[in-house]
C-alpha positions in Angstrom: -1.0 11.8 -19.9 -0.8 9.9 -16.2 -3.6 7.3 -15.6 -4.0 6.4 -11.8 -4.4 2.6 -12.3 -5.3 1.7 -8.2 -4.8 3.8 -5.0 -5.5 1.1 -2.0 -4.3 1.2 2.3 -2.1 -1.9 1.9 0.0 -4.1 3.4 3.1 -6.2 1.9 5.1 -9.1 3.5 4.5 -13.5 10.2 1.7 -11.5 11.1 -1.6 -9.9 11.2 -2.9 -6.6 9.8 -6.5 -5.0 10.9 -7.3 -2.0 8.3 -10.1 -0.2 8.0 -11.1 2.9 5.8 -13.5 5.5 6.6 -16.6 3.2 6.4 -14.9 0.6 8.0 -14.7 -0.3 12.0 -12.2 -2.7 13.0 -13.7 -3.3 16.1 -17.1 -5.3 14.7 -15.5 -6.9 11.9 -16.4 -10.6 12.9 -19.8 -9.5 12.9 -20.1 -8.7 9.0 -20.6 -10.4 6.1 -16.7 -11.4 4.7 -15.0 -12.5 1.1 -12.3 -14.8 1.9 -8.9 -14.5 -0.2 -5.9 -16.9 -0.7 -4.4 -16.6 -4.1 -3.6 -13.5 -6.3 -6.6 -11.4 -7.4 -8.6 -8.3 -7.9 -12.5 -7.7 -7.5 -15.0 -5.2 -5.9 -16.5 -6.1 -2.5 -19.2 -4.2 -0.3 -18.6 -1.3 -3.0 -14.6 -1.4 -2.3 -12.1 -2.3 -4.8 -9.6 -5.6 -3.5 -6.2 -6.6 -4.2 -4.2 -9.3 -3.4 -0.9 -10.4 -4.7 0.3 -13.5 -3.3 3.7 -14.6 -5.1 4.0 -18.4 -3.5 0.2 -19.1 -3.6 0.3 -19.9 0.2 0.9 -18.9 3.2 -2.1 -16.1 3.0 -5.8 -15.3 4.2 -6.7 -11.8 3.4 -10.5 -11.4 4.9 -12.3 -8.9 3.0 -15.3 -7.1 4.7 -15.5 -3.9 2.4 -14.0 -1.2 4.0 -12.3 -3.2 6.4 -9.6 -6.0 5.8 -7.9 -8.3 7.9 -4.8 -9.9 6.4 -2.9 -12.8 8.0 0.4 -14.2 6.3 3.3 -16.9 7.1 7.1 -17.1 5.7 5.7 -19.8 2.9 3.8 -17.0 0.7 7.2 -14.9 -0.5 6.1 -11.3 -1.0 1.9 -10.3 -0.3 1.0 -7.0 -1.2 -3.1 -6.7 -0.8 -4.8 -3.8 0.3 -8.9 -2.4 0.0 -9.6 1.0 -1.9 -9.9 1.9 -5.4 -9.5 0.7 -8.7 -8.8 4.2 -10.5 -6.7 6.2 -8.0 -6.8 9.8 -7.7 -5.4 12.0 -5.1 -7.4 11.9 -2.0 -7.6 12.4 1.8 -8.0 9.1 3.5 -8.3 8.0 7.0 -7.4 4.6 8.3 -6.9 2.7 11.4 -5.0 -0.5 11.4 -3.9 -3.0 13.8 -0.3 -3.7 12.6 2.0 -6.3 14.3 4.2 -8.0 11.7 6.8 -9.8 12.6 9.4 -9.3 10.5 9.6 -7.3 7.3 6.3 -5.4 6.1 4.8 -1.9 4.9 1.4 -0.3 6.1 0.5 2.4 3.4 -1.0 4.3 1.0 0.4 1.9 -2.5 -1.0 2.9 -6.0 0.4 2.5 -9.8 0.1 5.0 -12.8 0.7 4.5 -16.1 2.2 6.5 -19.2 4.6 6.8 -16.7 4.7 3.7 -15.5 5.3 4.3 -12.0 4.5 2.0 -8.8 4.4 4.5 -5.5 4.1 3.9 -1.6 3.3 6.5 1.1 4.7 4.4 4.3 3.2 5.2 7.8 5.0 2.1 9.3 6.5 -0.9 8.3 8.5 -3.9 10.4 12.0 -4.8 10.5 13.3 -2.7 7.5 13.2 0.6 6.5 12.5 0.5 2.8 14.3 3.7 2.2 17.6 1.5 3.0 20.0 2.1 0.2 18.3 4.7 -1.6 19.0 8.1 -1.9 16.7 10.5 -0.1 15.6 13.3 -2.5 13.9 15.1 -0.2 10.9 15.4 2.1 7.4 16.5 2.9 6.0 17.5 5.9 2.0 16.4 5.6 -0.4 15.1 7.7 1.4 15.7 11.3 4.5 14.4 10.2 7.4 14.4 8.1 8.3 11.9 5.4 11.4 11.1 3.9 11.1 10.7 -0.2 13.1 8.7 -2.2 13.1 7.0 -5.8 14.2 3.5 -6.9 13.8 1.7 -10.1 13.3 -1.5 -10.9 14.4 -3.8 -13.9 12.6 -6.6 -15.2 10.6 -6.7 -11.9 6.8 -7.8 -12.6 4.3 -4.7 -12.9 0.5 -4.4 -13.5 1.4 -4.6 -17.3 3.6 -7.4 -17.2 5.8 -10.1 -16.0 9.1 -8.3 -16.8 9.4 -4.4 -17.1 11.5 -1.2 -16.2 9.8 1.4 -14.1 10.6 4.1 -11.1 9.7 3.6 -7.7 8.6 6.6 -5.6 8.1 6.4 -1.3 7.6 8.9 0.9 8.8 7.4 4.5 7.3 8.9 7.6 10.3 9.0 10.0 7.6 8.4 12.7 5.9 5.2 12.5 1.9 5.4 13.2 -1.2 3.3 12.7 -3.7 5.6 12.5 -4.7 8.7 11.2 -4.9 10.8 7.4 -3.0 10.7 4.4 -3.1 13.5 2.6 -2.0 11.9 -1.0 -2.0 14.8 -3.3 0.6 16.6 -0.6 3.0 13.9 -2.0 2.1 14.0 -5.0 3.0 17.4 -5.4 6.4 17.2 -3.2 7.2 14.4 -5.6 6.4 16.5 -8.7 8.4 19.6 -7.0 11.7 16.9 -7.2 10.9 15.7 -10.9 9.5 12.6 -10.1 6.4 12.6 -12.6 3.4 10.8 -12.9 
């Protein structure tokens, strides 16, 4: 049986991020109370679930405000995936608005795991200098949400994982094929366009 491990609005590795959930308002966010973030961990703030992965140990502030994150990174931190939400994922309908202005590689969206399989997922609204879906080959796609967006599945071999350092598991990403910063995510729309091409959870 699937178990949704996490479902957060991330970002992965420079530049700044601004994201902010439902409850959230990017606009007043230096006027709230903040949990400041530098090296890899997980915890609950202002009733959100937090994530950071921070592969170097530098190079990284995430700024946690509850709904609301702002994340600031440099070349020295390797890869940063961090991101507010929820620490048992399900499929829901979330809206977001982020500032996003990376420069250089990086992903805003919708990133969660399940286990039993283990699977690690991505629904990308917009991302930097590189397509993720480079290389792979498109399955199919799903057209959710106002937009259309490209799947694809990779896997990865002894690549680290929420059970361990070293494992074997599938990739799935649904690509929108036009970028955006704001707006709703339908997950359980790609979910089921996923299941529809065999890619299980």
């Amino acid at each position: 049986m699937v178990s949704f491990r996490s479902l957060l609005a991330f970002c992965t590795a420079a530049a700044t991020v601004v994201m902010a959930l439902p409850a959230g308002d990017a606009t007043d966010v230096e006027r709230r109370s903040s949990l400041s973030l530098t090296t890899s961990t997980t915890g609950t703030y202002n009733e959100y679930y937090y994530s950071l992965y921070n592969q170097n140990g530098a190079g990284v502030t995430m700024t946690d405000y509850g709904a609301t994150y702002v994340l600031n990174w440099d070349s020295s931190s390797g890869d940063v995936v961090a991101g507010v939400g929820w620490a048992t994922g399900a499929a829901r309908t979330i809206a977001y608005e982020a500032t996003f202005s990376p420069s250089g590689n990086a992903y805003l969206s919708v990133y969660g795991w399940t286990t039993s399989p283990l699977v690690e997922y991505y629904i990308v609204e917009s991302y930097g200098t590189y397509n993720p879906s480079t290389g792979a080959t498109q399955l199919g796609s799903v057209t959710t949400d106002g937009g259309t967006y490209d799947i694809y599945k990779l896997t990865r071999t002894n690549a680290p994982s929420i059970e361990s350092s070293s494992s074997t598991f599938n990739q799935y990403w649904s690509v929108r094929t036009s970028k955006r910063t704001s707006g709703t995510v339908t997950t359980a729309n790609h979910f089921n366009a996923w299941s529809s091409l065999g890619l299980t959870l």
